[in-house]
C-alpha positions, 0 to 999 in steps of 0.5 A: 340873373334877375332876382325876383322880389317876394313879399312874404304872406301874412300868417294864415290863422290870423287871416282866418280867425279874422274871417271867421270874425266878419262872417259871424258878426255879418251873418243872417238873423236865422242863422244865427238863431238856429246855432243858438238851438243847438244846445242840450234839452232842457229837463222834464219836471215830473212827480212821481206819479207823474213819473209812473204814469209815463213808465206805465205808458212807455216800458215796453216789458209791460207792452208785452205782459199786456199782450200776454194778458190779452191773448189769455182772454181770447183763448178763453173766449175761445173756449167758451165755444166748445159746446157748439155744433161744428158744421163743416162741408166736404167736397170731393170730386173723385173717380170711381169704380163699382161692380155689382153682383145681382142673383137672380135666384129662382128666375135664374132658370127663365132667365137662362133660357133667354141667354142671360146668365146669373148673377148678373154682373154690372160695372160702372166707372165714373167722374162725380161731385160730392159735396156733403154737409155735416155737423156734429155737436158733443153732448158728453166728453168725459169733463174735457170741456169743462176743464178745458174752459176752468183751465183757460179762465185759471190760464187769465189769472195767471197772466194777469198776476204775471203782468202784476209782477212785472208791474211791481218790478218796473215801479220798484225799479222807478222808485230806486233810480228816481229817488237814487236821482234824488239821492245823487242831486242831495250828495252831489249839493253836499258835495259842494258844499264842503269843497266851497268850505274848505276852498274859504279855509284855504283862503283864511289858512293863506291870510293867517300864514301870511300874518304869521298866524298858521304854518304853511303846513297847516295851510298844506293841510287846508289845500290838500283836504281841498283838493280830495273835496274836489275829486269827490265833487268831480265823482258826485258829478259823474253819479248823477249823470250815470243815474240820470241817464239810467232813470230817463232810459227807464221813462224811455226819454230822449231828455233828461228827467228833473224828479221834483218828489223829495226824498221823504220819511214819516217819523212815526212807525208804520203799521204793525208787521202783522198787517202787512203779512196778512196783506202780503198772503192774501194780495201778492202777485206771486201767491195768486200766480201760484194759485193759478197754476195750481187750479191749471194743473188740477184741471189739467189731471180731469182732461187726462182723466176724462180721455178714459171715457166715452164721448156721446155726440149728436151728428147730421149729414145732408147731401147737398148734390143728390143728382150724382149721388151714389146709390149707398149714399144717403140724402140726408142721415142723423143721429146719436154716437158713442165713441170709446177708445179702448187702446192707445198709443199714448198711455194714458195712465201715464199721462193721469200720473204726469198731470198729478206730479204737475199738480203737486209740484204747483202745491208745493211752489206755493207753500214755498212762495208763502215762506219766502214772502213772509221771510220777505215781510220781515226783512223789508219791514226790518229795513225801513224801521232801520232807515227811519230810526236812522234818519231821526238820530242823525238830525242831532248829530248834523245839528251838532256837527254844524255847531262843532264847524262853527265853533272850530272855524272861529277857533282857528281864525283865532289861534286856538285850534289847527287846521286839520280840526277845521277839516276834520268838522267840515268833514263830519259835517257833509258826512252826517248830511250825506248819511242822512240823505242815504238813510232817506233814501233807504227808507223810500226804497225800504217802504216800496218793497214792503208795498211791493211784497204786501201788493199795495204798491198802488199806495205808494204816493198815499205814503209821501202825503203822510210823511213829515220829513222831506229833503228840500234840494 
């Protein structure tokens, strides 16, 4: 039996890597710059205002409260036209039968001599058209229509403070995820900072060990506090894509957002509570969102009211086919009426005694707003001089941490301390700078719920000109 020879095959990956090689070295010019456009998007650089404009151009929730708002106007317009004549045509076209009895009375004689009998009896049924044209315009309703135009106006009010509210919500929202972006780039830069720090540690803790300076268990120590550097980085890392991600949802943008507001604090106190009580009272969105409740509901109670008087109207009738009018059918009537309803299905006590509940339930919602708003003040105002007060007390404490890190690194380059003093210093270190970071953050937050709960959020960025204190990524 012959034997046939075979040559084994070279292995397959090599053959294709080297495949793989030749086409990307030998492909064409556009190919290989669309692989080079397939990469991430760069990030949009926006300010704050920057930022606001596009919230109050993309969110939807605003979408919708200006829809709200918008609709409110024109069902007041709409109300405007209540006093108008309302002209209206009926046209029927209808069968019908009519018997008409005549007496004839002191003829009944001549005409029974003549065989015609009395009364005289006559029956007509046809097919007509009757088209009639109305109007009817209301001279007095009782105060329905008044109220009913007070109630549309109060309804505008109250859409426009709604749309108010959800504005103040939307950039209170946008003020905690842009700054909190800020605050995540600030911890994440300490973050690194000290795992680079302690890496050179572990460096110098190798170097002294092998000079027989340090133990290998100070030089475990180094590498171990490393190590949890690293992971904390890691976490740093994954917080600022978290809040990156959520802050672009916000803006609604298919790429990342690169806040270039830094965190900010004015070193001197704002003004007295006092003020922003006053304004709060005076300006919040909630309070006049009540007020315009309450102005419904009291409008609301005259439309009950005016249902238990008469309504006067002025009516015209014209007959528009006169050709195949009726004989009771007029060719054109005006006039003046009085409609009075005595009795109704829908009792209307009850109804009065509803409306007023709703008024008083509106009265009461409001001096409960005022009582939270006014707790609300005192907090957020308690909040920011907490996070201002913070913020300055801790630059001393980062200014000593940073010379307590100086002087315990050269300490152990000499000797003189362990290796656990030298972590215990980088530590202290990132953890006053990350708590100063944190108390700034605090502080712009702080100071958007002050704005908010006043109704000055507007002002917001006229904060950020005044402030003395920014943290500089």
């Amino acid at each position: 039996m012959s034997q046939v020879s075979k040559r084994p095959h070279p292995p397959v990956l090599p053959r294709v890597l080297a495949c793989l090689f030749v086409i990307s070295v030998s492909a064409p010019a556009w190919a290989q710059e669309s692989a080079s456009r397939v990469q991430v998007a760069p990030p949009i650089a926006l300010s704050f205002e920057q930022a606001r404009t596009t919230l109050e151009q993309s969110s939807d929730a605003l979408a919708a409260a200006d829809a709200g708002v918008r609709g409110k106007l024109d069902l007041a317009r709409a109300t405007r036209s209540l006093r108008v004549p309302e002209v209206s045509v009926d046209v029927r076209q209808m069968e019908f039968q009519k018997t008409l009895s005549l007496p004839l009375g002191s003829l009944a004689p001549v005409a029974e001599a003549f065989g015609i009998p009395s009364p005289l009896q006559f029956r007509e049924r046809d097919w007509r058209l009757r088209p009639v044209l109305s109007t009817v315009v209301p001279i007095y309703s009782g105060g329905q229509i008044p109220a009913a135009q007070a109630a549309a106006a109060a309804a505008v009010r109250q859409a426009s403070a709604e749309r108010d509210l959800e504005s103040q919500s939307q950039v209170l929202q946008l003020v905690q995820r842009y700054f909190g972006q800020q605050l995540a780039r600030q911890a994440l830069d300490v973050r690194r900072d000290v795992r680079d720090g302690l890496q050179r540690h572990v460096e110098n803790a190798e170097k002294l060990e092998r000079e027989g300076f340090a133990t290998k268990a100070q030089r475990l120590q180094a590498t171990v506090a490393r190590d949890q550097a690293e992971r904390d980085y890691q976490r740093a890392i994954n917080d600022l894509d978290t809040i990156s991600e959520s802050l672009a949802n916000l803006l609604r943008s298919d790429r990342p957002i690169a806040p270039t507001t830094p965190l900010f604090v004015i070193s001197s106190p704002t003004a007295p509570i006092e003020t922003y009580r006053q304004q709060a009272l005076a300006q919040h969105p909630q309070i006049r969102r009540l007020q315009a409740l309450g102005e419904q509901a009291s409008e609301g109670v005259k439309v009950q009211q005016a249902k238990l008087k008469p309504q006067v109207y002025a009516f015209g009738q014209y007959d528009l086919y006169r050709e195949d009018a009726m004989i009771t059918d007029p060719d054109w009537a005006f006039g003046i009426g009085v409609k009075y309803t005595f009795l109704s299905g829908s009792n209307r006590p009850a109804q009065i005694a509803a409306a007023r509940e709703q008024e008083f339930a509106a009265e009461a919602g409001l001096r409960e707003a005022r009582n939270q708003i006014t707790s609300g003040v005192s907090k957020a105002y308690n909040d920011l001089e907490s996070a201002r007060q913070q913020y300055l007390l801790l630059d001393s404490a980062i200014e000593l941490s940073r010379e307590n890190l100086r002087l315990q690194e050269l300490s152990f380059r000499e000797g003189q301390v362990t290796s656990l003093d030298v972590i215990d210093a980088r530590l202290q270190l990132g953890g006053a700078m990350v708590e100063r970071a944190q108390a700034a953050y605090d502080y712009d937050v702080a100071l958007a719920r002050l704005l908010e709960i006043s109704g000055r959020l507007d002002d917001y960025h006229d904060y950020f000109r005044k402030a003395d204190k920014v943290l500089q990524q």
